[in-house]
C-alpha positions in Angstrom: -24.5 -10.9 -5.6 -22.2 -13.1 -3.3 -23.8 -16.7 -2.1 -22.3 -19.3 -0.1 -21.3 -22.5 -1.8 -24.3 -25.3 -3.0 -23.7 -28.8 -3.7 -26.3 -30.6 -4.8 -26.5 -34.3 -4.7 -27.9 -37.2 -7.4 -27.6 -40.7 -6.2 -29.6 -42.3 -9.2 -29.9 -40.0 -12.0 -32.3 -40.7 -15.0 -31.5 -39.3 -18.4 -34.9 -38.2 -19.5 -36.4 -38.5 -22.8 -39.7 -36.6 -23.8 -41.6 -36.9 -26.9 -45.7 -37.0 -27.7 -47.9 -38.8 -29.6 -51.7 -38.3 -31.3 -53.1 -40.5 -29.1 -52.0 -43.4 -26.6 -53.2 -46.4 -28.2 -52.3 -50.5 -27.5 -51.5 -52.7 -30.0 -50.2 -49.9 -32.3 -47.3 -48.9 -33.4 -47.5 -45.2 -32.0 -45.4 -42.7 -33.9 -43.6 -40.3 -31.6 -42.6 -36.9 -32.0 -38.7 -35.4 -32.0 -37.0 -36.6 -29.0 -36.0 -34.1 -25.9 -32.9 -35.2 -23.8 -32.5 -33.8 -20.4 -30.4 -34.9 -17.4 -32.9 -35.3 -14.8 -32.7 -36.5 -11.1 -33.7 -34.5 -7.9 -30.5 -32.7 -7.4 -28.8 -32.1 -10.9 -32.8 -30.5 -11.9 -32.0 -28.5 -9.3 -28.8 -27.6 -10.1 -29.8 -26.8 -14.0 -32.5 -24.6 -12.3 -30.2 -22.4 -9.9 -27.8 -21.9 -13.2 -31.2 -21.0 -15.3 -31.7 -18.2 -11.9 -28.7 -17.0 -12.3 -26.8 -18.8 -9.6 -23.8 -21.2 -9.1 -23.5 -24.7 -7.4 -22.3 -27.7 -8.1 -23.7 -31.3 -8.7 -22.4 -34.5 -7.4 -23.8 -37.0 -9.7 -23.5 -40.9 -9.6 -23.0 -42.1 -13.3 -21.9 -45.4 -15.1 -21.9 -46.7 -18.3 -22.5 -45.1 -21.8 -26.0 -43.5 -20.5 -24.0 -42.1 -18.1 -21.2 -40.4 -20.4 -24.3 -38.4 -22.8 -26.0 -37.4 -19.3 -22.7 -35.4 -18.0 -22.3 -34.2 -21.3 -25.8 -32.7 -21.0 -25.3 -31.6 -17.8 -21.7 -29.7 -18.8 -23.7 -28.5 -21.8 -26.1 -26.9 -19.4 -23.6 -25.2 -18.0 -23.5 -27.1 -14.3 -20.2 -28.1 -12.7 -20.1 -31.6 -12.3 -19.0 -34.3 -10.2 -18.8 -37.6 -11.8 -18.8 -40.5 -9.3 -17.9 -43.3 -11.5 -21.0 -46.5 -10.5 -21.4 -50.1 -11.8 -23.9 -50.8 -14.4 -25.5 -48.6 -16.6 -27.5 -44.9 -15.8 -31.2 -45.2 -15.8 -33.5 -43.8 -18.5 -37.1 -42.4 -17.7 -40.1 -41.4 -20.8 -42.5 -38.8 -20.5 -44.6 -39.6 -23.3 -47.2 -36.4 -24.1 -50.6 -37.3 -25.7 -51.7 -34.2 -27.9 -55.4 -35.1 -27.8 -56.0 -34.9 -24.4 -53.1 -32.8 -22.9 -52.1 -35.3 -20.4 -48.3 -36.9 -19.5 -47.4 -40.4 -18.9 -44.3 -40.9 -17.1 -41.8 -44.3 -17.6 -39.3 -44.6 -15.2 -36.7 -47.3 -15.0 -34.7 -48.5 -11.6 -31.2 -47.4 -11.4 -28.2 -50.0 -11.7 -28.4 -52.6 -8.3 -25.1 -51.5 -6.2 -22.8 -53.0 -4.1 -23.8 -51.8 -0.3 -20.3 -50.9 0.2 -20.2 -48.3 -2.8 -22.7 -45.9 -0.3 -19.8 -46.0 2.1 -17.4 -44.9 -0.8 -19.8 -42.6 -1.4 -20.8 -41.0 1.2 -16.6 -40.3 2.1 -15.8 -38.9 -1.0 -19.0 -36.4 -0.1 -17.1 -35.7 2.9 -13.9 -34.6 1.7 -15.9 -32.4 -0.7 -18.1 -30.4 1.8 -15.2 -30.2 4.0 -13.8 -28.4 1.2 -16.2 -25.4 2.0 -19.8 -25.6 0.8 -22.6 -24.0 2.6 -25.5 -25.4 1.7 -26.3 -29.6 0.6 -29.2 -30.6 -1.2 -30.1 -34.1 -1.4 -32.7 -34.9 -3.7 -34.3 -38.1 -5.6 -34.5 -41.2 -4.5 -31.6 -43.8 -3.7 -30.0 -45.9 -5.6 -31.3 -50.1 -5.3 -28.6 -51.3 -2.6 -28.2 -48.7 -0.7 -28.7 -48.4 2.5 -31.9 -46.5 3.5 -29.8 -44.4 6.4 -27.7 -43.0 3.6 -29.3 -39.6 3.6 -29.2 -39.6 7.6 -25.4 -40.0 7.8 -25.1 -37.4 5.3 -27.1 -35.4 7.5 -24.4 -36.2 10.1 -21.8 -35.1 8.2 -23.4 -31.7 6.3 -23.6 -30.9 10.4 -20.2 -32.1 11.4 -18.9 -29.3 8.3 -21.2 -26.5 9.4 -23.3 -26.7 6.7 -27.3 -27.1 6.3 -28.9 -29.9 5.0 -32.0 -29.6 2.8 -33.9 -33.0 1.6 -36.4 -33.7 -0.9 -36.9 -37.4 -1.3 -39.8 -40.1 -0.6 -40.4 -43.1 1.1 -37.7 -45.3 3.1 -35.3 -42.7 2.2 -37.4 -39.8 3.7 -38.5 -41.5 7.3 -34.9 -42.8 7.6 -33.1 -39.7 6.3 -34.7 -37.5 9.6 -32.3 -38.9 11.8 -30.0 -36.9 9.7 -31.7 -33.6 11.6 -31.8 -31.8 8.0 -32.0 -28.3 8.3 -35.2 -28.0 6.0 -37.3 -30.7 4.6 -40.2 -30.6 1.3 -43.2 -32.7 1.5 -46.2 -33.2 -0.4 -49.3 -34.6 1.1 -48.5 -38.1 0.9 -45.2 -37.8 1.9 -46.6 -35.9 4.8 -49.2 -39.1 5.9 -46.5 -41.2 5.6 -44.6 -39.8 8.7 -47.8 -39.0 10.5 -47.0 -40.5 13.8 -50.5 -39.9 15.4 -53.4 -40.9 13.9 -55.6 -37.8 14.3 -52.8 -36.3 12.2 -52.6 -38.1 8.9 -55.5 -36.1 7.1 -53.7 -32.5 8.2 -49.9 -32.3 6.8 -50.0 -28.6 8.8 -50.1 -30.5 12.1 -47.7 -33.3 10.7 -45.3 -30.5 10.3 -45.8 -28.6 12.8 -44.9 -32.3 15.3 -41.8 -32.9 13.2 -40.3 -29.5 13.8 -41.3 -29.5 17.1 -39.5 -32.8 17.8 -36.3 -31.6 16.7 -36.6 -33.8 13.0 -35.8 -30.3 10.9 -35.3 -26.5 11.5 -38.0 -26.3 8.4 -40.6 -28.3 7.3 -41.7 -26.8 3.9 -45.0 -28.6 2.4 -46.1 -28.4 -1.3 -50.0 -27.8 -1.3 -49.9 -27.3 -5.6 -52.2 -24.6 -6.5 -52.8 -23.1 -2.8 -48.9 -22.5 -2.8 -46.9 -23.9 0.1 -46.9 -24.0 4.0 -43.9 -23.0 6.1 -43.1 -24.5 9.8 -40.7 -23.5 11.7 -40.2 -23.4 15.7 -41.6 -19.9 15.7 -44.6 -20.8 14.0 -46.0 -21.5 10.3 -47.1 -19.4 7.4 -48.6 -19.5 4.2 -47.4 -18.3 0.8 -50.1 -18.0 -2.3 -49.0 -18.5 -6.0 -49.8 -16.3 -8.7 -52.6 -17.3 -11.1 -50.6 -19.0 -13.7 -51.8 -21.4 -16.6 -50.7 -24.8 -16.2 -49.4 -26.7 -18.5 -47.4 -29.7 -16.7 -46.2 -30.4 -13.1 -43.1 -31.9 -14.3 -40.3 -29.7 -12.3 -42.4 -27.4 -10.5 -40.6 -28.9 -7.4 -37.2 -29.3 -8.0 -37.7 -25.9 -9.4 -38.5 -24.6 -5.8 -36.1 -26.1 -4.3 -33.5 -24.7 -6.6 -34.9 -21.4 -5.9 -35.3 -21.2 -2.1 -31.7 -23.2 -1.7 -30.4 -20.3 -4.0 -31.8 -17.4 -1.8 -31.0 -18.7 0.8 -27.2 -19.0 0.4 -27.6 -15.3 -0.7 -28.4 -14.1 3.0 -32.5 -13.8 1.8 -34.9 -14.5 4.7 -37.2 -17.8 5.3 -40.0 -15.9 4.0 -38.4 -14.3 0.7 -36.7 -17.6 0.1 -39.9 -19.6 0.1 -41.7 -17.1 -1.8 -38.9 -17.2 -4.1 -39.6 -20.5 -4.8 -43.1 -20.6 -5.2 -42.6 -18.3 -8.1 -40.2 -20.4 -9.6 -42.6 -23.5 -9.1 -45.5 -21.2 -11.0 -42.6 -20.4 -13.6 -41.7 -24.2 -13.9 -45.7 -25.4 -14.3 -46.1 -22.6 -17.4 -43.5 -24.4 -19.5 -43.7 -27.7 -21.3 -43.2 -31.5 -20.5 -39.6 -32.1 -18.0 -38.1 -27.9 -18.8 -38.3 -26.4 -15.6 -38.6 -22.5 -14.5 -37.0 -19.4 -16.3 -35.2 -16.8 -15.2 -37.4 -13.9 -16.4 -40.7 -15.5 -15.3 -39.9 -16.8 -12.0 -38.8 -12.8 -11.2 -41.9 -11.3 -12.5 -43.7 -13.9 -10.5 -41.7 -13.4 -7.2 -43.1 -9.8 -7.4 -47.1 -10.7 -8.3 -47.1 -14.0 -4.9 -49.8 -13.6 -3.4 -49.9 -12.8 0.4 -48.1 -14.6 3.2 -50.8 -15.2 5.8 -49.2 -15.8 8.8 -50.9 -18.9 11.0 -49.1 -18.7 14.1 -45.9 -17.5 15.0 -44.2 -15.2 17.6 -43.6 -11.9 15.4 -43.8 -11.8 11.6 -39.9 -11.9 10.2 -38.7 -8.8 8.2 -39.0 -9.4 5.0 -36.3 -9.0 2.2 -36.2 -9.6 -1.9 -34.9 -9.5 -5.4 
């Protein structure tokens, strides 16, 4: 099956290390369980997830120091093709520590090395010479890296559009409200992320009608919004739908949403519809939340699920798309 080119983006990468424990105590000296390395960050997640769906893309990925050599050694291993952009300072590390007696995760995540404003400008021109190289389809995801500027994912933006390519974001914060003058072509959000660009106050307590204003101002194409267990919401100019998950059993969070995003950018750049892509990526989201600690979905499950979504319930729109799949 032909797809047009992904590159996915990383500004500040963690190499993540997972292990459990009995119990979370202070004071002690807890004794962990076998180490799990993984090279996480928003975009090279979900470039290890569109390889896992049996996909292609490649991962720009901003890496220094020793850290940095093991994490593109993981992500080769993982079978991603990867850009190294060569940084100051050392590659962060993040823990997810498990605790066996009660089933919950606890998540340690260190800021990435301070840069140099200047390097985002360095940056952000060796992106361009790569998507003018031909690539369909850039996903930026994860935070920034300390000194950068916060526009940084708004003049990509400028330049994904200047290449004839589409633009899909998946950040927080500063990075988020000043990455929409970018004009992505789809944006995720989750319900804080949501209240956060609320520009009306009536709005802050109903993402739908935060979406639905964002699209309608011109911010994004697609405003797709993460509602966990009820699925996910869909706006687009023509209206907004809903997209149930399958009754899974969940066993962590961790990836569910890099996960989707790997999966909807993948069918996407296969020709699928809006509506097939998203539910594409709900399944992979309910594949991701199945699996343990940071290991995000699998190929099998996320296609079995694709087939068992629940129904798209249509909220308002002008005619209901025609629908395509797997």
């Amino acid at each position: 099956m032909t797809q047009l080119p992904i590159l996915t983006v990383t500004l500040n990468p963690a190499l993540d290390l997972t292990t459990t424990v009995p119990r979370l105590e202070p004071q002690h000296k807890l004794r962990c369980g076998p180490a799990i390395l993984h090279p996480g960050g928003g975009g090279a997640n979900v470039s290890r997830a569109i390889r896992e769906l049996g996909g292609s893309s490649r991962a720009f990925v901003a890496l220094g120091g020793h850290t940095g050599h093991e994490y593109s050694d993981l992500l080769r291993s993982a079978g991603v093709d990867c850009i190294n952009y060569a940084l100051t300072g050392e590659t962060r590390t993040s823990m997810t520590v498990m605790e066996e007696e009660t089933g919950l995760h606890y998540r340690f995540v260190l800021p990435g090395p301070v840069q140099d404003p200047r390097q985002g400008e360095e940056i952000l021109a060796e992106l361009g010479r790569i998507i003018a190289g031909g690539v369909g389809y850039v996903v930026a995801s994860g935070s920034l890296l300390p000194g950068i500027a916060e526009d940084f994912y708004a003049r990509l933006g400028d330049v994904v559009r200047w290449n004839n390519a589409k633009l899909i974001l998946d950040t927080h914060g500063a990075a988020l409200q000043h990455g929409l003058a970018g004009r992505p072509f789809l944006i995720r959000l989750n319900q804080l992320e949501a209240e956060e660009l609320a520009t009306e106050s009536p709005t802050r307590g109903d993402p739908a009608a935060v979406a639905a204003q964002l699209v309608a101002a011109g911010v994004a194409d697609v405003a797709v919004f993460a509602m966990g267990e009820r699925g996910s919401l869909v706006t687009t100019r023509d209206g907004q739908f809903s997209i149930a998950p399958p009754e899974v059993q969940v066993h962590s969070m961790v990836g569910a949403g890099d996960s989707y995003v790997a999966a909807l950018t993948l069918a996407l750049a296969r020709g699928w519809s809006l509506e097939s892509a998203n539910r594409f990526g709900v399944a992979a989201a309910a594949s991701a939340v199945t699996r343990e600690a940071t290991q995000l979905c699998e190929r099998t499950s996320t296609e079995r699920f694709y087939n068992e979504t629940g129904k798209v319930t249509y909220i308002s729109q002008a005619a209901a798309p025609a629908a395509s799949g797997v």
